[in-house]
N, C-alpha and C positions, 0 to 999 in steps of 0.2 A: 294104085299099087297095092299090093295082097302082101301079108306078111313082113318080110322084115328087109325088102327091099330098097326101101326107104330111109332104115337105119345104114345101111351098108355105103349106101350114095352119100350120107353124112360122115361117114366115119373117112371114106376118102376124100369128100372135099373139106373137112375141117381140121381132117387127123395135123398139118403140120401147125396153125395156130393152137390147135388143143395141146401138144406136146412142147410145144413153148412157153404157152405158159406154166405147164407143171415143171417144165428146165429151171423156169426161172423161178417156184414153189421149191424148188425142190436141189436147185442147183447140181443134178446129177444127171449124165443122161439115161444110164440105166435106173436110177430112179422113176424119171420122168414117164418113161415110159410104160416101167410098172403101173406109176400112179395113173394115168390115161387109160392101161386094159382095166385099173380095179376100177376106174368111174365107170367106165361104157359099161363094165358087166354090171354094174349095178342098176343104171340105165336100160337096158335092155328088158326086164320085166315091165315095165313103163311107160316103152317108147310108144303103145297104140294109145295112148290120152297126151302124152308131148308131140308127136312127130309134127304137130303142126307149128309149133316155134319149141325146137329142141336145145337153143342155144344159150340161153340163161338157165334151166333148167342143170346141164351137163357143166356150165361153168361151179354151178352150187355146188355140185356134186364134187369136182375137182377140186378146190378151195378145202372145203368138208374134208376129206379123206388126206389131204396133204395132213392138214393140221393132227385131225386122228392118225396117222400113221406115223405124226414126229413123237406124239405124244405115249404111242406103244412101244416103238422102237430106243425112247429116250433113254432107257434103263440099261440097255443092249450095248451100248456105244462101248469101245474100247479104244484109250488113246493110245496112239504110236507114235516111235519116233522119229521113225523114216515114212516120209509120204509119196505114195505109189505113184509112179507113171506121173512127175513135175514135168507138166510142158513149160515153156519157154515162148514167152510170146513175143513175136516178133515187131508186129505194124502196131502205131498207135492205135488203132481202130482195138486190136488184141489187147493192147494193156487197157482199155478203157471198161471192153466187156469184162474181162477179169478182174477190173476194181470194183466193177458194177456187182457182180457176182459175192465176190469178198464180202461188199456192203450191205448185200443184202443174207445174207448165211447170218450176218453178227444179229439180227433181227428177229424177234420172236416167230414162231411160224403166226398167229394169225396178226401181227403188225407188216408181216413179209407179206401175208395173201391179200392185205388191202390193198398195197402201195400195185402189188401186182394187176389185183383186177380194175383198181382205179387210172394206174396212170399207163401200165401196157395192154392191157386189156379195153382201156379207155370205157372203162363204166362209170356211171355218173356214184352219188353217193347213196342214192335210192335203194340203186341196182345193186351196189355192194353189198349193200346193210340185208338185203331179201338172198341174196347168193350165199353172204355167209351167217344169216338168220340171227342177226344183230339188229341192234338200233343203228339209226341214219348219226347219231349222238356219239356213239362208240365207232364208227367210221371215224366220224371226223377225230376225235381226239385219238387212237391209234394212227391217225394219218401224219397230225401234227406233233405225236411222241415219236413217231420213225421218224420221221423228217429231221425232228430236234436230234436224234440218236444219230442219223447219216451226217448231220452236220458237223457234230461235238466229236464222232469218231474220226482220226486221222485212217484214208487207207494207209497200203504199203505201198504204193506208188506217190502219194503226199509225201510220207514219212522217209522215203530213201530224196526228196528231192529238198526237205527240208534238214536233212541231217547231211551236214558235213564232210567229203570223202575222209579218207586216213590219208590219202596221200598229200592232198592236199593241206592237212590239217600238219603234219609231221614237219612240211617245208619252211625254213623260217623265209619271210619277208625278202623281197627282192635287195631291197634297199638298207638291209642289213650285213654287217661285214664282221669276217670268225675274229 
């Protein structure tokens, strides 16, 4: 293959794991999608010394640029107090990805990009530590400080199942007489 034909056959057959995992970086989908065109562009002066195994390379890069990009943007954030477009999720499968999601937002962005590339990504701790240009040492302890953090945090979906309705709460006792 000549040029960049090669890049182009990768970007369609990887584009929707590549974009997953920056969903799950990045927990947005117009994020994600950003973060995907800024990796490949970045990628693309490159690809003629990768194209032969592009996909640890492109995941680096992906990882890389979430974390630089939370870390540009952190100052920008402006809190509101109405939150746009609340969907409503229906099927347990929906509340489970959304406490998933939740869980992982509460997380620093690079404690977020290990659990990502290690356990959806399914990269070893090697691979992590060379993708996101850390020690194999700082994997594992960012892996078992999220871990400790997902555990110790109640979602909203724990939290409404452990906290008492009001109506239920207001009702006295069956077996109680006025």
């Amino acid at each position: 293959m000549t040029g960049y034909a090669s890049f182009e056959e990768f970007v369609v057959a990887r584009r929707g794991a590549l974009l997953r995992t920056a969903y799950l970086l990045t927990g947005n989908h117009h994020d994600a999608e950003d973060l995907v065109q800024s990796a490949l562009i970045k990628v693309v002066p490159k690809w003629q010394r990768i194209e032969d195994r592009p996909e640890g390379y492109v995941r680096q890069v992906l990882a890389r640029e979430s974390v630089n990009r939370w870390r540009g943007r952190r100052w920008r954030e402006v809190p509101t107090e109405v939150m746009p477009e609340a969907s409503s999720p229906t099927s347990a499968e929906n509340l489970d990805r959304v406490a998933l999601l939740e869980d992982l937002r509460r997380l620093s962005p690079r404690q977020r990009a290990v659990l990502v590339l290690r356990y959806f990504d399914d990269l070893t701790e090697a691979q992590t530590a060379v993708a996101l240009d850390i020690s194999v040492g700082t994997v594992k302890s960012h892996t078992r400080e999220a871990l400790a953090r997902l555990r110790n945090q109640p979602t909203a979906q724990r939290e409404a199942a452990a906290t008492p309705s009001t109506a239920t709460a207001s009702r006295p006792p069956a077996s109680a007489t006025p």
